[in-house]
C-alpha positions as CSV (number, residue, x, y, z in Angstrom):
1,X,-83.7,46.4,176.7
2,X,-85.1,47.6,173.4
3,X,-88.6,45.8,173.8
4,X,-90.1,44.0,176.2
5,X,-92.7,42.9,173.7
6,X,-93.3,42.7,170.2
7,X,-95.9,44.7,168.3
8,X,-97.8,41.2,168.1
9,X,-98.4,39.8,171.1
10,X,-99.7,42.2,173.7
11,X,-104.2,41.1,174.6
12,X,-106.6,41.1,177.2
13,X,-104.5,39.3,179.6
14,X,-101.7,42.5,179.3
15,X,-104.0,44.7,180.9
16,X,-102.7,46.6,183.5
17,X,-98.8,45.9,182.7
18,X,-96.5,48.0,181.9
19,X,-94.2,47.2,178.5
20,X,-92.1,48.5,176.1
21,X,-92.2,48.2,172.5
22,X,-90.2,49.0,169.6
23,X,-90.7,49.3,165.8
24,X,-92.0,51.6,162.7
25,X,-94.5,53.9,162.7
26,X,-97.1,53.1,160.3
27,X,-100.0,55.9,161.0
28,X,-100.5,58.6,163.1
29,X,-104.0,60.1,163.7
30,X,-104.2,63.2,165.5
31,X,-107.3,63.7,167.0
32,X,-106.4,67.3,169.0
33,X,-106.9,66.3,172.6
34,X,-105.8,62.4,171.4
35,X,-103.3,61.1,169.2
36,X,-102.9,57.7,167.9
37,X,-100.6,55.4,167.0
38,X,-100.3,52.7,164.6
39,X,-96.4,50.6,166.0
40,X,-95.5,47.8,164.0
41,X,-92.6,45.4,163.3
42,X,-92.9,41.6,161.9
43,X,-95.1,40.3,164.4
44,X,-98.0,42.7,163.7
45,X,-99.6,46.4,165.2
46,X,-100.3,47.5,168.1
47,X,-102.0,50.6,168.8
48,X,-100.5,53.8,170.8
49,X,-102.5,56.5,172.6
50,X,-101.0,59.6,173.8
51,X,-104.0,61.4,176.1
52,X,-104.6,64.4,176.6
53,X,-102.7,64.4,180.0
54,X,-99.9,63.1,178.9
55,X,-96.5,64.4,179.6
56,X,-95.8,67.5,177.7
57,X,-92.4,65.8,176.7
58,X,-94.6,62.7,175.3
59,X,-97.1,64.9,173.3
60,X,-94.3,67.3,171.5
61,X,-92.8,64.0,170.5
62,X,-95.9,62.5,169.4
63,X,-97.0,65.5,167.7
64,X,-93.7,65.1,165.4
65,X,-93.5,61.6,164.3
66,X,-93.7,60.6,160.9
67,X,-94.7,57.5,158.5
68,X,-91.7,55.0,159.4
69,X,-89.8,56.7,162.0
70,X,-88.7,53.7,164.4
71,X,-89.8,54.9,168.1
72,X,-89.5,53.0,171.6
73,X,-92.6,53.6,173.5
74,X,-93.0,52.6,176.9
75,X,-96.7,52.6,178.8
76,X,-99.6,50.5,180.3
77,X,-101.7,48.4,178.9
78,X,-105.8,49.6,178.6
79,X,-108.6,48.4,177.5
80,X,-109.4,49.5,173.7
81,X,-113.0,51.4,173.7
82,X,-113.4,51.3,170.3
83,X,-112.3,47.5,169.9
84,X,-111.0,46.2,166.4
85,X,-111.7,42.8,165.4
86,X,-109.7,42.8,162.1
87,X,-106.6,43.2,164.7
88,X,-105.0,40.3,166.5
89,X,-104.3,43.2,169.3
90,X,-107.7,44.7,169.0
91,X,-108.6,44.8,172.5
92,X,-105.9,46.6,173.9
93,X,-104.0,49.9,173.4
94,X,-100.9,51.3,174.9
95,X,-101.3,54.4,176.8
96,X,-97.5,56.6,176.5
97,X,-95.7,57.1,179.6
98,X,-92.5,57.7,177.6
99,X,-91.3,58.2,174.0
100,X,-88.3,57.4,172.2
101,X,-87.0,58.5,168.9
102,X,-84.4,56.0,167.6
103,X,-84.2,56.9,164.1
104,X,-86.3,59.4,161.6
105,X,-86.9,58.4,158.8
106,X,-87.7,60.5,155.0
107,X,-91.5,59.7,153.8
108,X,-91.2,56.4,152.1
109,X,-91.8,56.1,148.1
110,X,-94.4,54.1,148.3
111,X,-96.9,53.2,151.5
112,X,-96.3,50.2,153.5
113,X,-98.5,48.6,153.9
114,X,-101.2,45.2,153.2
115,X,-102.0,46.5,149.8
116,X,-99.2,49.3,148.5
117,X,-99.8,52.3,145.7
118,X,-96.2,51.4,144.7
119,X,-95.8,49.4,140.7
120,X,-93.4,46.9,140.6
121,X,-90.3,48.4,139.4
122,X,-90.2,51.3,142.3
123,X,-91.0,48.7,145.3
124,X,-87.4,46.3,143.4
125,X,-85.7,49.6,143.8
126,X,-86.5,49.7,147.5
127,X,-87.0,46.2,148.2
128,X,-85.9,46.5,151.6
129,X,-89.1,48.9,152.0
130,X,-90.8,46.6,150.3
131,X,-90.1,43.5,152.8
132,X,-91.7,45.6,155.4
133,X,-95.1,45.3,154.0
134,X,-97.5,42.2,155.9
135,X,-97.6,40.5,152.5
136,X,-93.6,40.0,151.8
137,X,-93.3,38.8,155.4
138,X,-95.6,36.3,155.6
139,X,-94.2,35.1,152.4
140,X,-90.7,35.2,153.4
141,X,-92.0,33.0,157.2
142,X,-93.7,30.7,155.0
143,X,-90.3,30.2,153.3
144,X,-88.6,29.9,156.5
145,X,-91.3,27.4,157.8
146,X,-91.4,25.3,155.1
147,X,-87.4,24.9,155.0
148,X,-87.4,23.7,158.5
149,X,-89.9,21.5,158.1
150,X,-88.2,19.9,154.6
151,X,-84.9,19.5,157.0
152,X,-86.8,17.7,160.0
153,X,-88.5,15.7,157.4
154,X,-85.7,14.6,155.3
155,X,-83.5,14.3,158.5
156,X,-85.5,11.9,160.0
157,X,-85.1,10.1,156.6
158,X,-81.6,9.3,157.3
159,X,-80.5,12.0,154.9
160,X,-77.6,14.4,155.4
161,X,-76.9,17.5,154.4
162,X,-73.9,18.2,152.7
163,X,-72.5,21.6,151.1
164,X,-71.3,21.4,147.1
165,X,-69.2,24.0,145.8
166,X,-70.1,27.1,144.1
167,X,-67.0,27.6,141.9
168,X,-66.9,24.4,139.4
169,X,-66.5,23.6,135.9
170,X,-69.1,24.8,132.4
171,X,-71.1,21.9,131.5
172,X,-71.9,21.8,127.4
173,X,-75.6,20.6,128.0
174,X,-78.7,22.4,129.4
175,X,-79.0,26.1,130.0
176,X,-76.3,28.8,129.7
177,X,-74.0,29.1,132.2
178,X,-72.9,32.1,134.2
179,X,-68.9,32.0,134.2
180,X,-66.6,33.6,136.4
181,X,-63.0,34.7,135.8
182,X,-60.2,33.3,137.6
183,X,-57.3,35.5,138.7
184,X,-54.9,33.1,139.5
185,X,-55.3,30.9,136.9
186,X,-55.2,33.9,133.6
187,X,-58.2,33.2,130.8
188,X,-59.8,30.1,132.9
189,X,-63.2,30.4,134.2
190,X,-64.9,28.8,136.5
191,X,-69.4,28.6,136.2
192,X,-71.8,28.5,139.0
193,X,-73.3,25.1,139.2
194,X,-76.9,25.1,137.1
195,X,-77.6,22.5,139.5
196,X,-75.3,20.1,142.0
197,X,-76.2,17.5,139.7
198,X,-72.5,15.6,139.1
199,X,-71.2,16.5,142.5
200,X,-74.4,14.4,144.0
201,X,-73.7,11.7,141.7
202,X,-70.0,12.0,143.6
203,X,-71.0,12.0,146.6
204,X,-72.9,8.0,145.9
205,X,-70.0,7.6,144.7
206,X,-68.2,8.4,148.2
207,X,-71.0,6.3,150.5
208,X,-72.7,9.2,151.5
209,X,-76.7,7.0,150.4
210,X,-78.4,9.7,150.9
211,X,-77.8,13.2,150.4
212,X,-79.6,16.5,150.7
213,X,-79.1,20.0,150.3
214,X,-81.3,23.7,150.0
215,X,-78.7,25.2,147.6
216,X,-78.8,28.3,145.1
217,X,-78.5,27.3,141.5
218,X,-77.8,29.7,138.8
219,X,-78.6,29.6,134.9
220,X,-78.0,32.2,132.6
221,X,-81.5,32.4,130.7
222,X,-84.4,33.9,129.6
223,X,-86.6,34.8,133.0
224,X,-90.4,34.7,133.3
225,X,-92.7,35.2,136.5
226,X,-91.7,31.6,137.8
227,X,-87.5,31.6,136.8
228,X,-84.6,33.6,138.1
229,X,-81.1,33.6,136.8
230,X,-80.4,32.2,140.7
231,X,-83.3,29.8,142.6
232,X,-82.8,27.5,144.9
233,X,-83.6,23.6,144.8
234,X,-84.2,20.8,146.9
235,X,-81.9,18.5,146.1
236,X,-81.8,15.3,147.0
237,X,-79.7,11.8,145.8
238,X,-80.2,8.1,147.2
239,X,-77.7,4.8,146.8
240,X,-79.0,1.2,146.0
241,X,-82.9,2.6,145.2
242,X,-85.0,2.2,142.5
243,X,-88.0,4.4,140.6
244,X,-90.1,3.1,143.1
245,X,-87.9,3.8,146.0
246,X,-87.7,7.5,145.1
247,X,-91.2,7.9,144.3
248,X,-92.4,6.4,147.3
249,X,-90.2,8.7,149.8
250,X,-90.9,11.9,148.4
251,X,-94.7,11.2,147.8
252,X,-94.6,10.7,151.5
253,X,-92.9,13.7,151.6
254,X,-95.2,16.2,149.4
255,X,-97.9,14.8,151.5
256,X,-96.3,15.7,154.8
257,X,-95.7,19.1,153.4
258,X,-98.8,19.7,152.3
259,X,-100.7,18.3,155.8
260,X,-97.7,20.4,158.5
261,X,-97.8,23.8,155.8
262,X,-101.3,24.1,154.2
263,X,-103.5,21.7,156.8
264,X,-104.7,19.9,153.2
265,X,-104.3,15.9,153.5
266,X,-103.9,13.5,151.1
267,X,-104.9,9.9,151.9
268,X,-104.5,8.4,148.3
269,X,-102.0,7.7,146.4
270,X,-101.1,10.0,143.7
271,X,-101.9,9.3,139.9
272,X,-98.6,8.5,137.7
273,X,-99.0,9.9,134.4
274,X,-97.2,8.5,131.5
275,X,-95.4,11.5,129.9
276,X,-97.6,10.5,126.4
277,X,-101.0,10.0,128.3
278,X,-100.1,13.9,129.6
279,X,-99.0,15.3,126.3
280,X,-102.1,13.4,124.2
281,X,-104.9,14.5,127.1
282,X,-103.9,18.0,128.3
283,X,-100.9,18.9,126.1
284,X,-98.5,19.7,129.3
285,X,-95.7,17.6,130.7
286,X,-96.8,19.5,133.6
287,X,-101.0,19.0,133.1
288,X,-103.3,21.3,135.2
289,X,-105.7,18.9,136.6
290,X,-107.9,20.8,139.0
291,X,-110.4,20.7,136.2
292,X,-111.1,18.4,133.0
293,X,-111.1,19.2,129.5
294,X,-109.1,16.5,128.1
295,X,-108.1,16.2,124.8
296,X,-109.1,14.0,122.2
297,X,-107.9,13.1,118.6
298,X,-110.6,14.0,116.0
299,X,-108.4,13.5,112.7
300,X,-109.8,10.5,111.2
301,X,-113.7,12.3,112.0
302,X,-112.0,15.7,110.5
303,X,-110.5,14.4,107.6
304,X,-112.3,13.8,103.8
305,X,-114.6,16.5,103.9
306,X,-112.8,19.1,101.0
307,X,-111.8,21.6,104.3
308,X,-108.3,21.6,103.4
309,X,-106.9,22.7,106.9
310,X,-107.8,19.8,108.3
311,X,-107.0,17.5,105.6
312,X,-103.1,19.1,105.5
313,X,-103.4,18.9,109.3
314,X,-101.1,16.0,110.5
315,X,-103.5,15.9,113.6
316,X,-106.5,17.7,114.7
317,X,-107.7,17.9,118.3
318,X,-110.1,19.1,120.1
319,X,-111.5,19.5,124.0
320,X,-115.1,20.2,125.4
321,X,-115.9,23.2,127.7
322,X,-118.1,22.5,129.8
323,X,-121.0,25.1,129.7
324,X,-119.4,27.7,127.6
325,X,-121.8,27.5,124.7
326,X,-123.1,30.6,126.1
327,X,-119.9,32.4,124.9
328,X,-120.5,35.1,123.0
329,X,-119.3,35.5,119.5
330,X,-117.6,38.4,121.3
331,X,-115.7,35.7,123.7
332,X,-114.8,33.4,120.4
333,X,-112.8,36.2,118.4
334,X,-111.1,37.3,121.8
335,X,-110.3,33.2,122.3
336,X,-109.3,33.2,118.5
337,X,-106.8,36.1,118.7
338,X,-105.8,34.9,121.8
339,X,-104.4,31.1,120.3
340,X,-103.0,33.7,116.7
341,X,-100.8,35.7,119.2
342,X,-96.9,34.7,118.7
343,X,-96.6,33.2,122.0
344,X,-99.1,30.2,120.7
345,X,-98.9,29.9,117.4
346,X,-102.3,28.6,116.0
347,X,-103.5,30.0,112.3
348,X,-106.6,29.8,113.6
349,X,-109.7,28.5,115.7
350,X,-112.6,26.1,115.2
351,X,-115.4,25.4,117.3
352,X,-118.5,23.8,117.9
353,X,-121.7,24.9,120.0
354,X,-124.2,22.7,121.2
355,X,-126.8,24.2,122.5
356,X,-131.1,22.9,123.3
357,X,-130.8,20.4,120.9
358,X,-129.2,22.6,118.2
359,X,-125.7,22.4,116.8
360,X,-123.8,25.3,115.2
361,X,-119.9,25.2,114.3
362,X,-117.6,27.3,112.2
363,X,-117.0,24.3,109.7
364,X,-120.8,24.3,108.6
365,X,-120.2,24.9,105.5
366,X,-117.9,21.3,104.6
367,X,-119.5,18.9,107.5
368,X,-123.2,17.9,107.8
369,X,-124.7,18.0,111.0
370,X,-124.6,14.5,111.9
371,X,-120.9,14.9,111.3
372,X,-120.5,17.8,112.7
373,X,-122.2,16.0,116.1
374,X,-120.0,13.2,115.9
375,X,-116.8,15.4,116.0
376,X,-118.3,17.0,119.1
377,X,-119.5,13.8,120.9
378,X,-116.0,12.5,120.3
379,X,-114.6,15.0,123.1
380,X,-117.3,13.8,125.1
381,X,-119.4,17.4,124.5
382,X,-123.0,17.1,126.2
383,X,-125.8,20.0,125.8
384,X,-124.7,23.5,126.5
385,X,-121.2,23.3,125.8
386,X,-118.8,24.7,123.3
387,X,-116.1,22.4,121.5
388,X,-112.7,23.8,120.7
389,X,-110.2,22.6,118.0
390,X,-106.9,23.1,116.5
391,X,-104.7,21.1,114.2
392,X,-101.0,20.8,112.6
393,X,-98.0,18.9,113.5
394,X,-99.0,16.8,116.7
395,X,-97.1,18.0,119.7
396,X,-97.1,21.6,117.9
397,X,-101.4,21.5,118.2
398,X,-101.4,20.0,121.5
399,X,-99.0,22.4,123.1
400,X,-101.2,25.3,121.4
401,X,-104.2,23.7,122.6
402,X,-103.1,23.2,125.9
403,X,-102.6,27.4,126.0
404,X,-106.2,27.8,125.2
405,X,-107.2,24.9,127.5
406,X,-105.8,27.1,130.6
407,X,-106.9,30.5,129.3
408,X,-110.5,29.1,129.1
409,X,-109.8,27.6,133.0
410,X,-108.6,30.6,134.0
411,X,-112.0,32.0,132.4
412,X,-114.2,30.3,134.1
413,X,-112.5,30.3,137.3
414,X,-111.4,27.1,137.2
415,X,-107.8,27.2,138.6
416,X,-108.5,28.3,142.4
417,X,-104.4,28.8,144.3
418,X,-106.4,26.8,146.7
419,X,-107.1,23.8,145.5
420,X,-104.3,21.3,144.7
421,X,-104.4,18.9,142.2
422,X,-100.4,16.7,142.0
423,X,-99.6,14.1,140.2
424,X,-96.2,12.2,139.1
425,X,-95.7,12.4,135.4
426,X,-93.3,9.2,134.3
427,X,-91.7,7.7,131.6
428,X,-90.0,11.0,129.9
429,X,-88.9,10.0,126.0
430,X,-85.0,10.0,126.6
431,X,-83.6,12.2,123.7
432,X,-85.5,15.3,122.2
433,X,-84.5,15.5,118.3
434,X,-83.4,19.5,117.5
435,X,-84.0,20.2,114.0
436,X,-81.6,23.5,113.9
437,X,-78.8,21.3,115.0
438,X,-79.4,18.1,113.6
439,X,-79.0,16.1,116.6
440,X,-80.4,14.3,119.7
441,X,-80.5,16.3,123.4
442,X,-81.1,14.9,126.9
443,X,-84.2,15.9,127.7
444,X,-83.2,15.8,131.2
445,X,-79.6,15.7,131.6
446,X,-77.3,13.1,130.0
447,X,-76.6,11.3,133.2
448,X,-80.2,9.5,133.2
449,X,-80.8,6.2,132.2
450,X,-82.8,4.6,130.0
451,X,-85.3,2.0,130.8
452,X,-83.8,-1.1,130.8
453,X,-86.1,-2.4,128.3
454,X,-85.0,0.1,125.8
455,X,-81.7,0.4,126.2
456,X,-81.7,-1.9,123.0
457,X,-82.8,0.9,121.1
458,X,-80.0,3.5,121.8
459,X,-78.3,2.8,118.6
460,X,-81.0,1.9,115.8
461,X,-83.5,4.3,117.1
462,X,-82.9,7.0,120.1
463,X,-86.4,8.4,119.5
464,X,-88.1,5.4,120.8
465,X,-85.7,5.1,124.2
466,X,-87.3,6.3,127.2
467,X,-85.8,7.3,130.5
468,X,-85.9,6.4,133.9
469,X,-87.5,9.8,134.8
470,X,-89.8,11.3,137.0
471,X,-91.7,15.0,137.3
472,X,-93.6,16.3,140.5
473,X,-96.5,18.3,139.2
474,X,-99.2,20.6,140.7
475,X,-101.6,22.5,139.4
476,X,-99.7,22.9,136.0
477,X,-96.2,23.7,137.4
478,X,-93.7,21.4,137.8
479,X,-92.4,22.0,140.7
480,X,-89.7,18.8,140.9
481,X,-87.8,16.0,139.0
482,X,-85.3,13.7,138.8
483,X,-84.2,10.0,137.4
484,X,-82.3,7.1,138.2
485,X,-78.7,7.9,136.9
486,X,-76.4,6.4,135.0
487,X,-73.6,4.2,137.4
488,X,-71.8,2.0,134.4
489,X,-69.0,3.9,132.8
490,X,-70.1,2.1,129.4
491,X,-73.6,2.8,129.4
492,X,-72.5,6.5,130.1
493,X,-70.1,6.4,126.9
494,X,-72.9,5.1,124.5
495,X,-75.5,7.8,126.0
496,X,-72.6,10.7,125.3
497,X,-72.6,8.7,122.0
498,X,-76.1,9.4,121.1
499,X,-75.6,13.2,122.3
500,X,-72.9,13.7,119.4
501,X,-70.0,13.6,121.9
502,X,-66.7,12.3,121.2
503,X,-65.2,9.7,123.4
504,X,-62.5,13.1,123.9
505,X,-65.0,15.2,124.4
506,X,-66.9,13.3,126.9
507,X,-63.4,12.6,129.0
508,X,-62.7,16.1,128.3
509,X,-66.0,17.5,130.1
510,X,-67.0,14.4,132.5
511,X,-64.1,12.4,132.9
512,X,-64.3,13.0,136.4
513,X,-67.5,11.4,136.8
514,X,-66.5,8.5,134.5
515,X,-63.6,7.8,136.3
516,X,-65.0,8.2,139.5
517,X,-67.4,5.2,138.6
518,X,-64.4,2.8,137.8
519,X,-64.2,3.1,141.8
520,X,-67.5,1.4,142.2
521,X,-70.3,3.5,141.7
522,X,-73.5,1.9,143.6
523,X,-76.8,2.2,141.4
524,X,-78.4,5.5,142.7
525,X,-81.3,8.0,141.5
526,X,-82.7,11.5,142.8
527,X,-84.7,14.8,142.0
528,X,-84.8,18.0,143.1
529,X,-87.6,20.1,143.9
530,X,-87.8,24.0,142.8
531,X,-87.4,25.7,146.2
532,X,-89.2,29.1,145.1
533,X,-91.9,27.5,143.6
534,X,-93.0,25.4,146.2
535,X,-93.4,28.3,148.2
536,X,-95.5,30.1,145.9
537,X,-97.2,27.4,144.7
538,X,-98.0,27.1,148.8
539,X,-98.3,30.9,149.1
540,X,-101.2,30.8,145.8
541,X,-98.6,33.4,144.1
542,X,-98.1,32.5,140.5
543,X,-94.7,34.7,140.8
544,X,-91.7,33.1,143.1
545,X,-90.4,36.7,143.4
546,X,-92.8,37.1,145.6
547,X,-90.8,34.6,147.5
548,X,-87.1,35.3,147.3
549,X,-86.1,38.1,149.3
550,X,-83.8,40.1,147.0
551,X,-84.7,38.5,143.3
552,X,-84.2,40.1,139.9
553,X,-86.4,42.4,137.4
554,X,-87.3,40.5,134.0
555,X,-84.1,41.7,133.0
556,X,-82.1,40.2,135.4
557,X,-81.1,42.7,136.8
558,X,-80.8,43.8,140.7
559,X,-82.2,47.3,140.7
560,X,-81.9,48.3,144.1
561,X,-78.0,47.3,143.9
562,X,-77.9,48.0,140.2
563,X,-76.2,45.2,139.4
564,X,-75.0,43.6,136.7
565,X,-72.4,46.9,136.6
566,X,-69.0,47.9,135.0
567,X,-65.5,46.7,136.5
568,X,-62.8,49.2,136.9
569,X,-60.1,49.0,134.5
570,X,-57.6,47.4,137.0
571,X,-60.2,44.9,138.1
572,X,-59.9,43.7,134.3
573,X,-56.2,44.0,134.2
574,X,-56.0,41.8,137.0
575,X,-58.0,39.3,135.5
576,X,-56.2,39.1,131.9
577,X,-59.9,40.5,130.5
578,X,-60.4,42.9,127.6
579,X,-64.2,44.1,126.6
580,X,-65.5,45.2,123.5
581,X,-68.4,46.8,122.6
582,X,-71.3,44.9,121.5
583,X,-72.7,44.6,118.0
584,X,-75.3,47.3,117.6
């Protein structure tokens, strides 16, 4: 027996035994006459003492060890005289009686421990060190926690869970697919599913009314501190249920999660926000609404005054920050370079300070002051705060002044990890129009449906159709979504219509699915919930990385296996490939 227990446990009520542990060795103090030693493994530290009359065989040992050499130690239990109240095993200290080494270990890159000297790129190359650290493992048993409890939730649901393939067919619509070469059938590839999203549908299809599943998804794009080219989802399907059906399970649901994880409960029912209502008030699709500064639409106030970006301006819109008049003029060049940088997009910044009774703006010089008042009081600005506007194409300005709305929360400290604001945002528009390729795009996927009441629409004017579809959103992320699909083959053929798809085409790519539903599809609807960023949502991490055990740098790459790497020649032989070089 390795241990008989762990580096976590042992209090007050161990005096006097005698145990064994086993783990790393995070510190050793030697004090000359007394050495110490810091043992840990998952379940925490406990602390060794090798005394001064101590077998010589212990004290050589001792004398020895280094950072992360795994020892077994065996001793008895004492009483701590120097107790450590910042230690769940404080009170008590092992005195040696026997040491064992199980394996050295070379001095570690980087120090494990609650807060490491190591940068990000040299703990990814030794992850594995990495996922020793207190931080990494509580994230990793929060991950763990919160999977079992989503399975005894959804279990006691009546839903099953059922494995999909890996291997399966490219899909034309939604991210880039990774692909994979197949050896028996020569220059055919298969993809890894972006989601399970047709195989779910298939699975209504086959009686199965309600289906679940923690499964890895992969899409080849762009990563950012909350994406991966693989993530896992909750996914999740339901037969013969409705909007309300869905919404009404898996609000009970986040509310269970949030009361069994976090000990936060919510007793009323969550807002549903129209998809407009969150674009026009905070524009997000995924609004942060642990603090105000709504949006509101100044153009007709703005307009007719000779300042000629406003008057070109399609829309112009502004919030009020509440008690940042005293911004500096400092703070309002940094917030102005801040909405110029490329990753916004704004030409500029207006504002308007109101402050003991006084009103100053940046537009002085083509508003009078009453106007320049009623502009403010239109975004509901009171006495000591500071107005901010932008203006251009509609959704363009609102999505840039949704950027500053958050950088000015984040300012102000607005956006505590800790507090939790969710919400449903509803009624999606159905199609997003793509000016580059002159065409209509699901917005979700193209097996969503409209709302019935616009399904009159689909032909004369796809802009105006709206879907049956549904987001989960905290705190600015959107953590899940999902719609009621599409079960009538024809109402699928006029959607793939509308997406520029031939009637071969759509056979071609779905015909599968569409003849599956000549079989009797039942009407059915689901979401799936983003896995990685629950748990950092939950965890107050704005990273998931933090959260998958093994992820990918921003480049998407594995460092510590170096991965993506070259094939051998034969490997590509055997799979009919041939590379070139890529343009420089």
């Amino acid at each position: 027996m390795y241990r008989t227990h762990t580096c976590g446990c042992l209090r007050s009520d161990h005096i006097g035994q005698t145990v064994t542990l086993a783990g790393w060795v995070q510190k050793v103090r030697n004090l000359g006459a007394m050495t110490f030693i810091d043992l840990r493994d998952r379940y925490g530290i406990t602390q060794i003492v090798v005394e001064e009359h101590s077998a010589e065989e212990v004290r050589t040992i001792a004398s020895k060890l280094g950072r992360e050499w795994v020892i077994q130690i065996t001793g008895k239990v004492i009483e701590r005289q120097s107790k450590n109240p910042k230690m769940a095993t404080g009170d008590i200290e092992v005195s040696v009686e026997h040491i064992v080494v199980l394996n050295e270990a070379q001095t570690p890159p980087f120090t494990i421990e609650e807060v490491s000297d190591g940068g990000d790129d040299l703990r990814m190359k030794y992850r594995y060190l990495d996922l020793r650290r207190p931080p990494l493992q509580r994230n990793m048993i929060l991950r763990h926690k919160m999977a079992q409890e989503i399975r005894r939730f959804l279990d006691q649901e009546g839903f099953l869970e059922i494995e999909t393939p890996f291997l399966v067919g490219s899909t034309p619509e939604g991210a880039r697919d990774f692909v994979v070469p197949s050896r028996m059938s020569p220059n055919q590839f298969y993809a890894l599913p972006q989601s399970p999203q047709t195989l779910k549908q298939l699975l209504m299809v086959a009686g199965f009314d309600r289906y679940f599943q923690i499964v890895r998804c992969f899409r080849d794009e762009d990563l950012r501190a909350d994406r991966q080219p693989e993530f896992t989802q909750i996914d999740c399907e339901l037969s013969f249920a409705e909007q309300e059906d869905i919404l009404e399970i898996f609000e009970r649901w986040a509310k269970h999660m949030f009361k069994t994880v976090l000990g936060i409960e919510f007793t009323e029912k969550l807002q549903r926000m129209p998809w407009i209502e969150a674009m026009e008030k905070y524009g997000s699709d995924k609004p942060d609404l642990r603090f105000g500064m709504e949006f509101h639409d100044v153009t007709d106030l703005a307009k007719g005054h000779g300042f000629s970006v406003f008057d070109d301006a399609e829309y112009v819109v502004g919030f009020a920050a509440k008690g940042c008049a005293k911004y500096t003029r400092k703070q309002i060049d940094a917030l102005t370079e801040f909405v110029k940088r490329p990753q916004v997009g704004a030409k500029g910044l207006i504002w308007i300070r109101l402050e003991q009774d006084k009103i100053k703006s940046s537009i002085d010089k083509f508003y009078t002051p009453e106007e320049v008042r009623a502009i403010a009081e239109r975004t509901g600005a009171e006495e000591g705060d500071m107005v901010f506007i932008l203006c251009g194409k509609k959704f363009k300005a609102l999505t840039q002044l949704c950027a500053l709305r958050l950088e000015v929360g984040n300012q102000e400290g607005l956006r505590d990890p800790k507090k939790f604001a969710p919400l449903w945002v509803v009624d999606f528009p159905m199609f997003e129009w793509d000016d580059e390729t002159q065409r209509f795009y699901a917005m979700h996927h193209p097996f969503t449906s409209p709302k019935k009441e616009d399904i009159q629409y689909l032909d004369t004017d796809p802009g105006r159709v709206r879907a049956d579809a549904y987001d989960f959103v905290c705190n600015g992320t959107e953590v899940g979504g999902g719609s009621i699909r599409i079960h009538d083959a024809q109402l699928q053929a006029q959607i793939f219509k509308c997406l520029g798809f031939t009637p071969e085409k759509a056979q071609e790519q779905f015909g599968f699915l569409m003849n599956a539903f000549k079989f009797g599809a039942p009407p059915h609807g689901g979401l799936a919930f983003g896995f990685d960023r629950l748990c950092s949502l939950f965890g107050g991490s704005e990273s998931i990385r933090d959260y998958i055990a093994f992820p990918k740098n921003n480049a998407g790459r594995d460092v510590m296996l170096d991965a993506p790497g070259y094939l051998d020649q034969s490997q590509l032989d055997e799979l009919y490939l041939a590379l070139r070089k890529p343009e420089a």
